[in-house]
N, C-alpha and C positions, 0 to 999 in steps of 0.2 A: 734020504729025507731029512734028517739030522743034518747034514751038512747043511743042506739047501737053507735050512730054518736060521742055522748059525751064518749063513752067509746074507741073508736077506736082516738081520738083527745089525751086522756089520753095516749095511750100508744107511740101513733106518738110524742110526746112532751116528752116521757121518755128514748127514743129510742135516738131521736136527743140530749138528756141532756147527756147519757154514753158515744155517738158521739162525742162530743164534748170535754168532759171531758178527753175522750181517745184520742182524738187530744192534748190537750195542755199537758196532762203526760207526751208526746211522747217528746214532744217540750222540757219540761223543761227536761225531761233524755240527750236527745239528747247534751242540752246545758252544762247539766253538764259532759256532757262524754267530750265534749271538750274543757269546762272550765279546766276537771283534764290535757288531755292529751298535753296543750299547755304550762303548767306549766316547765319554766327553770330551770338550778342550772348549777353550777362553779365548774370543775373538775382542778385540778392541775399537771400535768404529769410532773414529775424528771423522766428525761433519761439520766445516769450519770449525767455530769455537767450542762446540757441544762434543763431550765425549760417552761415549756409549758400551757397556760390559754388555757381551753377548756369552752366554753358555751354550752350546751348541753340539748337536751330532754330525749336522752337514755339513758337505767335503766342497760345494763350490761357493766363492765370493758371493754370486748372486742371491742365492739363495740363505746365504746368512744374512745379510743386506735386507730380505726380505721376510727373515725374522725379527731382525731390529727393527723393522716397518720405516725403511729409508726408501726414497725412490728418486732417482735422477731425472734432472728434465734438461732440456736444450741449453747446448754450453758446458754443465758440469762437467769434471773430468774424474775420474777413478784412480785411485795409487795401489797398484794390487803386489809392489815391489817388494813389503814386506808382510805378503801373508803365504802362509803356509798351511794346507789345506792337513786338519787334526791336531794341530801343535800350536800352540799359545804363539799369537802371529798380530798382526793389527791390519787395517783397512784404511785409507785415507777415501775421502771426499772433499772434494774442491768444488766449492759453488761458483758460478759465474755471475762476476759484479760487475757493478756500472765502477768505471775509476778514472780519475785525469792521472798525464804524465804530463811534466813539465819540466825540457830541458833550458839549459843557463840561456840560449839563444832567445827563450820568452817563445819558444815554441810550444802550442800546449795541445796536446794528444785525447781524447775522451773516445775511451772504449771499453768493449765488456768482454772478459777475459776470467779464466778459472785459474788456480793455482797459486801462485807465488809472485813476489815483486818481480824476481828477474822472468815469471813468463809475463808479465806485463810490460816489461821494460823491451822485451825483444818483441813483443807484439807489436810496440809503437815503433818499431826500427830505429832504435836508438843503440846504437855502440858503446861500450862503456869504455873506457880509457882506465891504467893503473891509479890514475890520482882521482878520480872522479870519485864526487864523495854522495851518496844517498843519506836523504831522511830516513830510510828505511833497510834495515837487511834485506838481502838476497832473499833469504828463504822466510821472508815473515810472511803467511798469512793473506791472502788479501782479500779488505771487507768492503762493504759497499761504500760506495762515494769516499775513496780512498786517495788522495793527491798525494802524488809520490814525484818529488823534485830529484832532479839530476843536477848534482853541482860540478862545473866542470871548470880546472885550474885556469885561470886568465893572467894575463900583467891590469893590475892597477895601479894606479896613482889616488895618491887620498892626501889633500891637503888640509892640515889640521896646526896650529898653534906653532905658525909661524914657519912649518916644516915639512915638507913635500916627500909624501913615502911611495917609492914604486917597486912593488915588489907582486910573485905570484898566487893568487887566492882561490882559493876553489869556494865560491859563495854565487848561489842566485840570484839575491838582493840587494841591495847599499847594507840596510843593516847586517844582514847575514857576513859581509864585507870587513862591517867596521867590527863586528865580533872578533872575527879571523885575525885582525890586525891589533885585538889587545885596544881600541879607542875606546874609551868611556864618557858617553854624551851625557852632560849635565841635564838638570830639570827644564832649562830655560834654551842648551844652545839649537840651532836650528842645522840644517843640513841639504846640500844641493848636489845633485837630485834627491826627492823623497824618500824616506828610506823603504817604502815599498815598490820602487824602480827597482824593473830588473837591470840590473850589469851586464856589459857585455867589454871583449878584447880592449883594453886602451883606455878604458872612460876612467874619468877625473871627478872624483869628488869630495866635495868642499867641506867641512867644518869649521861652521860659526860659533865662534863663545859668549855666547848672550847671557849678560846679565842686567839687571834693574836697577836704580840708584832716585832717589829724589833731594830735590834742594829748591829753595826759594831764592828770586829775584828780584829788581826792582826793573819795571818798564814802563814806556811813554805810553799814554795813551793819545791815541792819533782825534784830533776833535772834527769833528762832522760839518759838513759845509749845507747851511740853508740858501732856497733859492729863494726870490724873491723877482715874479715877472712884473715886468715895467712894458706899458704898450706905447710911451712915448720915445723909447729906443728902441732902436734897429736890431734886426736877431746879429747882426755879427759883432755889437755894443754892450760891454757888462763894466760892473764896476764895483768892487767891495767895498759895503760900509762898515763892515765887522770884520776885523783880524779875527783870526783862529788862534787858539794856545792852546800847548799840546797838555794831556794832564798824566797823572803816574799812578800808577798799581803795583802792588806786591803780590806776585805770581807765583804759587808751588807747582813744580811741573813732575814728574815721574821719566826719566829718562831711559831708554832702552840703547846701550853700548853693545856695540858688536866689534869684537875684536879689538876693544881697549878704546873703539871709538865711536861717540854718540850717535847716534843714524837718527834717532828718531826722539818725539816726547811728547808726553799726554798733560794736558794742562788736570790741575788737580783741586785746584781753589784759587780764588784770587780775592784782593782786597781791595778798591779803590783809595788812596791817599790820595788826590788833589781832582779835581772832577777839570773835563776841560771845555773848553769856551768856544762852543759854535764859530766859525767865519759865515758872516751872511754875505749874497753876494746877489746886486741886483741884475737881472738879463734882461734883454730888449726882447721881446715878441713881434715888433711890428716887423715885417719882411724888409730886406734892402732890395732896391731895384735899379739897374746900374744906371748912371745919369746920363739923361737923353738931351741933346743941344738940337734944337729945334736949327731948320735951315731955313723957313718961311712959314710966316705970320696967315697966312691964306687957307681959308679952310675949304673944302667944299662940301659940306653941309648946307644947306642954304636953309636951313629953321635955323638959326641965329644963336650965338651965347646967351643965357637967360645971365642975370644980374647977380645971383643968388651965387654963381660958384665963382671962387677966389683962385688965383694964380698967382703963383711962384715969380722972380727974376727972371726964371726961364718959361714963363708964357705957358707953365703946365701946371694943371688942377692942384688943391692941396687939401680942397674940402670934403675928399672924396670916403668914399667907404669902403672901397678893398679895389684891388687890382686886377686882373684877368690879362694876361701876356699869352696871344697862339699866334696861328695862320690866318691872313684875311684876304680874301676873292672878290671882284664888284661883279654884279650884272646888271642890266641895263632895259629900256623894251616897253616901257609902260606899264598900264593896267594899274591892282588893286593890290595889296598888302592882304596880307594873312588877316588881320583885323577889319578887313571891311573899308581904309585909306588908300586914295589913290597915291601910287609911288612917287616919290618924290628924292631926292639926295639929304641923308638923314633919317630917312627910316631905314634901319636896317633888318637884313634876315640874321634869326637867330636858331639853336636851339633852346625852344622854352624851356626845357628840360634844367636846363644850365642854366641861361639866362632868360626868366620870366618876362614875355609882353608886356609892354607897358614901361621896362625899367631904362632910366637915362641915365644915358652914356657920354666919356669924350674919348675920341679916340685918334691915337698918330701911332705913323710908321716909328721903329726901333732905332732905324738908321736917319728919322731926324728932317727926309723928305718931302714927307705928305704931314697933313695934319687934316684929319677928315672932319675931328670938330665933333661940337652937338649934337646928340643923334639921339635915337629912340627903339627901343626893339620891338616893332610892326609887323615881323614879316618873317617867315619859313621856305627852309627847300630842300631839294633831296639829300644837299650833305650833312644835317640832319642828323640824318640816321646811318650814314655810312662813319659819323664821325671825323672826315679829312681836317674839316676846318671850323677855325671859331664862329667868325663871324662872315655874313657877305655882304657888300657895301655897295648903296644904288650909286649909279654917276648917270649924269645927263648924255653923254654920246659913247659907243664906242671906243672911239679913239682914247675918252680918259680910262676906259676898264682896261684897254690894252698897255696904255703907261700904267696902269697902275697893276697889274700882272697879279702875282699872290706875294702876297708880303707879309713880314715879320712887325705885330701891330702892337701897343700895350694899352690895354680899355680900363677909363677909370669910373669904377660903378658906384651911382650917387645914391 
């Protein structure tokens, strides 16, 4: 019985020793599970320009990201290269921006692109070459509406102050150009092409040395010519009653020299010294009309010359009122005139339009043949209004309308 007691005490004592034992294992796991899981560390978040201290217990990117209260949208890109998940580490983010590239060619690129110039540079399928010079490093940043040039080494030629330079430049532009080459453009000189032309392989450009200068003169002043119309000469008849004299002024001009030689200049004041003297010069207005030599005295008008009109040597009006030179047609036939007169040789048809009914006429051929005579504008027809011809002329038969065909007539209006 005694044993039994000592042996059942034995195991009740070894039972409670693994109890216990397995109590405080539990304890010390326990403690160490949240001695690990209480453990901090230092995250750094770059989101573009903004930098961000994160303290933190969580072990993945995202979810630090998501304690900084950052969120990615379409396009950004993630740099997780230097984070290490517990251990003082950093995070990048790269936002996607709008950006131009623009190679030396004046090829120009606009796209939206995250990271860095050179992912922007390989986005636009651009190759870089060892001399190829960037506005911007490789690894800078890239921010919105960011223009990132590609300069890429060429031959140019740049002529400047008398001297022709061809040598290799890696420049975009004229001026980015005349940089590279050490040229220094004054306030005044100019430059061909503009200096915001792009360059390309081979081109040539010029510098001018402009500078300003002023001086005064003495010059002619040029004298003005008055008309003076005269109606009893002929428009191709003039004749000066007044010479002209030239007069003088004292001129300050402002001079613009390019390359040692004046191109150009601005008048700046002037003075008149000697005023000058009109030339008046009389002109004829009356028309010339070339001289017609009559071949016969015979008219066939048969209403008669009135007394009242005067004749030339040459047996042609001189008292007249103006001229009228066209085409003349006869017809023939009887009957009544446009006014209400029975037709006769002498009354002619006219357009009233041009020449009013009623108005007297004399009239001969050009070439000196006919002379139709005294006449009267009685009468209308349908050329008229087609406008062929000036005037149409009665005759008594046929046979004179056929000699007399269309002809070159000159009518003198009384």
């Amino acid at each position: 019985m005694v044993e039994f007691i000592k042996k059942a005490n034995e195991v009740t004592r070894s039972i409670r020793t693994r109890f216990v034992a397995s109590i405080i294992l539990a304890v010390l796991t326990a403690g160490t599970v949240f001695a690990s899981s209480s453990i901090s560390y230092s995250v750094t978040v770059y989101d573009d320009e903004q930098e961000i201290k994160v303290v933190t217990y969580r072990n993945e990117a995202e979810d630090v990201l998501a304690q900084a209260e950052i969120t990615l949208k379409d396009g950004d890109k993630l740099d997780l290269s230097k984070f290490v998940s517990g251990k003082t580490s950093t995070i990048t983010v790269y936002r996607a921006h709008s950006v131009v590239v623009t190679d030396s060619d004046g090829r120009t690129t606009a796209l939206t692109v995250a990271g860095t110039v050179k992912d922007a540079i390989d986005a636009a399928g651009i190759e870089l070459n060892e001399k190829d010079i960037l506005n911007y490093s490789l690894d800078r940043v890239l921010t919105e509406n960011m223009g990132i040039s590609v300069l890429r080494e060429m031959n140019l030629n740049i002529v400047a102050d008398g001297q022709t330079i061809s040598m290799p430049i890696a420049a975009l532009t004229v001026k980015q150009a005349l940089e590279v080459a050490n040229i220094t453009l004054g306030e005044n000189d100019e430059v061909s092409p503009s200096l915001d032309s792009f360059v390309k392989e081979g081109d040539t450009i010029k510098v001018y040395r402009v500078t300003y200068t002023e001086g005064t003169v003495k010059e002619a002043v040029a004298y003005k010519t008055e008309i003076q119309k005269c109606n009893t000469m002929y428009t191709n008849e003039s004749e000066v009653i007044q010479k002209g004299v030239n007069g003088e002024r004292e001129v300050t001009y402002k001079y613009k020299v390019v390359d040692g030689v004046v191109s150009s200049k601005e008048e700046l004041s002037s003075t008149t010294l000697v005023e000058p003297i009109n030339q008046i010069k009389k002109v004829g207005t009356k028309k010339y009309y070339k001289k017609i030599t009559l071949k016969t005295n015979s008219a066939i008008s048969t209403l008669g010359t009135p007394d009242w009109i005067q004749f030339d040597e040459n047996k042609l009006p001189t008292n007249y009122k103006s001229i009228i030179e066209g085409k003349a047609v006869s017809y023939t036939g009887g009957g009544h005139t446009a006014t209400g007169k029975a037709v006769q040789p002498g009354y002619v048809a006219v357009n009233p339009n041009q020449i009013p009914y009623g108005t007297k006429m004399y009239i001969v051929s050009l070439d000196g043949s006919y002379v139709y005579g005294y006449c009267e504008a009685q009468d209308t027809g349908g050329f008229a209004k087609k406008g062929t011809y000036t005037v149409d002329l009665y005759m008594n038969s046929m046979e004179e309308c056929r000699a007399w065909g269309c002809r070159n007539v000159r009518i003198y209006i009384f």
